[in-house]
C-alpha positions as CSV (number, residue, x, y, z in Angstrom):
1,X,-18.0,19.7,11.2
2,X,-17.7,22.9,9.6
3,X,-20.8,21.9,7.4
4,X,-22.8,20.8,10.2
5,X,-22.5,24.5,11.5
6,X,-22.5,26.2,8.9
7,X,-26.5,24.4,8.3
8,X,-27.3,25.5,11.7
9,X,-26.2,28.9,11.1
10,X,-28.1,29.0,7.7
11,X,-31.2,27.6,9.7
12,X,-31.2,29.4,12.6
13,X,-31.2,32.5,10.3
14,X,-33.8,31.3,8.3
15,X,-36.1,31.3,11.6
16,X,-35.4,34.2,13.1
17,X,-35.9,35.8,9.3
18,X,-39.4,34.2,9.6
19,X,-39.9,35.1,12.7
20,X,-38.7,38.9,12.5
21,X,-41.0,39.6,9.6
22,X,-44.1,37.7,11.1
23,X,-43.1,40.2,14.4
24,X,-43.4,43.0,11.6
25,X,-46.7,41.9,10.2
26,X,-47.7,41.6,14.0
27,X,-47.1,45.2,14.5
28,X,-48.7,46.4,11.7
29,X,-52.3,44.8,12.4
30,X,-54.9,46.7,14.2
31,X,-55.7,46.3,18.3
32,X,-58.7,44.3,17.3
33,X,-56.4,41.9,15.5
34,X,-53.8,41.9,18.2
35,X,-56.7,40.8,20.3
36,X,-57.6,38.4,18.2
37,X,-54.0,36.7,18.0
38,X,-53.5,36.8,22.1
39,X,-56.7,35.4,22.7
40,X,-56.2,31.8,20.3
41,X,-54.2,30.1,23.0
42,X,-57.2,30.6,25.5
43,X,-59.2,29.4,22.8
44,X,-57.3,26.2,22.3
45,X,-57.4,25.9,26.0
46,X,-60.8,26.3,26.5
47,X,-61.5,23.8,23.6
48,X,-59.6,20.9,25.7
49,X,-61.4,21.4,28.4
50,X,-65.2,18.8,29.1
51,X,-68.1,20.7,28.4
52,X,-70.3,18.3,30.5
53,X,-70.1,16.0,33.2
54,X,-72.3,12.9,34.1
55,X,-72.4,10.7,37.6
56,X,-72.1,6.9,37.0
57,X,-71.5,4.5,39.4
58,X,-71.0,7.0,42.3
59,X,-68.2,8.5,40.3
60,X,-68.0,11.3,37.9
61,X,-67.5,11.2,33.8
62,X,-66.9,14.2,32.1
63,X,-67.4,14.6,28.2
64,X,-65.3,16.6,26.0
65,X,-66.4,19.0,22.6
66,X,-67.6,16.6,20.2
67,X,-67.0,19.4,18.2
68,X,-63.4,20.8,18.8
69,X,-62.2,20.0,15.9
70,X,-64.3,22.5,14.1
71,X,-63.2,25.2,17.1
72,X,-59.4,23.8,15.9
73,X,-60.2,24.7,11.8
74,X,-61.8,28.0,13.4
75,X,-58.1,29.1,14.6
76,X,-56.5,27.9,11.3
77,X,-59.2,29.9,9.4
78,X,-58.6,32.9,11.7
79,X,-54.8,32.6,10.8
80,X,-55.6,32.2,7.0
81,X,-57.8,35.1,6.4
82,X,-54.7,37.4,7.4
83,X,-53.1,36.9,4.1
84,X,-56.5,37.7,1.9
85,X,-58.4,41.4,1.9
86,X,-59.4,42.3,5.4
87,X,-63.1,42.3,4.3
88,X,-63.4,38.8,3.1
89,X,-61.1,37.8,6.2
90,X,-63.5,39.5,8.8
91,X,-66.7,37.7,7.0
92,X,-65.3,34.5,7.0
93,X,-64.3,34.4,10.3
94,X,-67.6,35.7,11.6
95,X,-69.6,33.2,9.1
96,X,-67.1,30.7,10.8
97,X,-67.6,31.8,14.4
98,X,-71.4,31.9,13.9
99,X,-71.8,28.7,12.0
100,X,-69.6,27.1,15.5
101,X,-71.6,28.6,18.0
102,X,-75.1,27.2,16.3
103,X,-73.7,24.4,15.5
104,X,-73.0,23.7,19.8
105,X,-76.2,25.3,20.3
106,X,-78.1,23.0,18.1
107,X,-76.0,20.0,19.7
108,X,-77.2,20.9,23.2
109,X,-80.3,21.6,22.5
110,X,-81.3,19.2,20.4
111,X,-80.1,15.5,21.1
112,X,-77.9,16.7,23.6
113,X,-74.0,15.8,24.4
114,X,-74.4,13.0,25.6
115,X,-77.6,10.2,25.7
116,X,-77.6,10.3,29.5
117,X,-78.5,12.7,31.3
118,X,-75.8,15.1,32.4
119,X,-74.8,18.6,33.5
120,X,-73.3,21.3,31.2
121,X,-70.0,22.9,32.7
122,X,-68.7,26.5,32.1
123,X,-66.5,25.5,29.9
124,X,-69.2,24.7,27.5
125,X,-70.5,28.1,27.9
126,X,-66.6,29.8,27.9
127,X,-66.4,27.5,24.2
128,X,-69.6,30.0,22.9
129,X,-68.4,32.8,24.7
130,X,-64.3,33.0,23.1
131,X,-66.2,32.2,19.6
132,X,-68.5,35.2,20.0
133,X,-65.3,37.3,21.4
134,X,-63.8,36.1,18.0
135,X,-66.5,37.1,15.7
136,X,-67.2,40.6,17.3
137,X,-63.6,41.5,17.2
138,X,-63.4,40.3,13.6
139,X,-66.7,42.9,13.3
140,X,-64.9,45.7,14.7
141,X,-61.5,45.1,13.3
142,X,-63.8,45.2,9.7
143,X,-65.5,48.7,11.0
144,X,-61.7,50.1,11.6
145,X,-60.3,49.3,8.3
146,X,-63.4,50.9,6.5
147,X,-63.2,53.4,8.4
148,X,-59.4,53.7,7.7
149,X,-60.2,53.0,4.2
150,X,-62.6,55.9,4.0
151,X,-60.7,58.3,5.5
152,X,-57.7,58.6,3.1
């Protein structure tokens, strides 16, 4: 028994070791970053969400991101690129962010969502818009550590 808790103990301070100094590396990161970090569970949430919605049978389908999963390896990229230089993170996440948003553009405009015809929701707009939001934060988070850089 006195094992047992003595493993809890030794994992419970483990985690809150872990999650103190990912709190300190938290505090440390530009606003832009904080932004960043604050807006990836809208992100996710916006991702589950249909982008378009057809009427069948006197009922309506909706039809998710066929391409989520890339949104998905967009959050794990943003999370990555904090442990590189900050200006190879910020251009990989705006190559990223760009290469996403065509990607849904090129998708709606050129075959289309779905072979029937259907109607785009906001949410397949909101999935362009929080991509954008994530590559022009990653812009101006660059801009503020060159400038930062340049000034000491």
């Amino acid at each position: 028994m006195e094992t047992l808790l003595y493993i809890i103990k030794q994992t419970l301070k483990f985690i809150f070791k872990i999650i103190s100094e990912l709190w300190e590396k938290f505090l440390n990161l530009n606003p832009y970053e904080k932004v960043i970090i604050f807006l990836m569970l809208p992100a996710m949430l916006i991702n589950a969400q249909p982008v378009a919605s057809y009427r069948i049978f006197g009922g309506v389908n909706h039809v998710f991101n066929p391409s989520a999963i890339y949104m998905l390896l967009i959050l794990i990229t943003i999370l990555a690129t904090y442990y590189i230089p900050a200006m190879y993170g910020s251009a990989i996440r705006i190559f990223a962010a760009i290469i996403y948003c065509l990607s849904l553009i090129v998708m709606h405009a050129g075959s289309g969502i779905i072979k029937t015809p259907y109607t785009t929701t906001i949410w397949f707009y909101m999935n362009i818009l929080i991509v954008l939001t994530f590559a022009t934060l990653s812009l101006l988070s660059f801009v503020k550590y060159e400038r930062d850089a340049q000034a000491k």
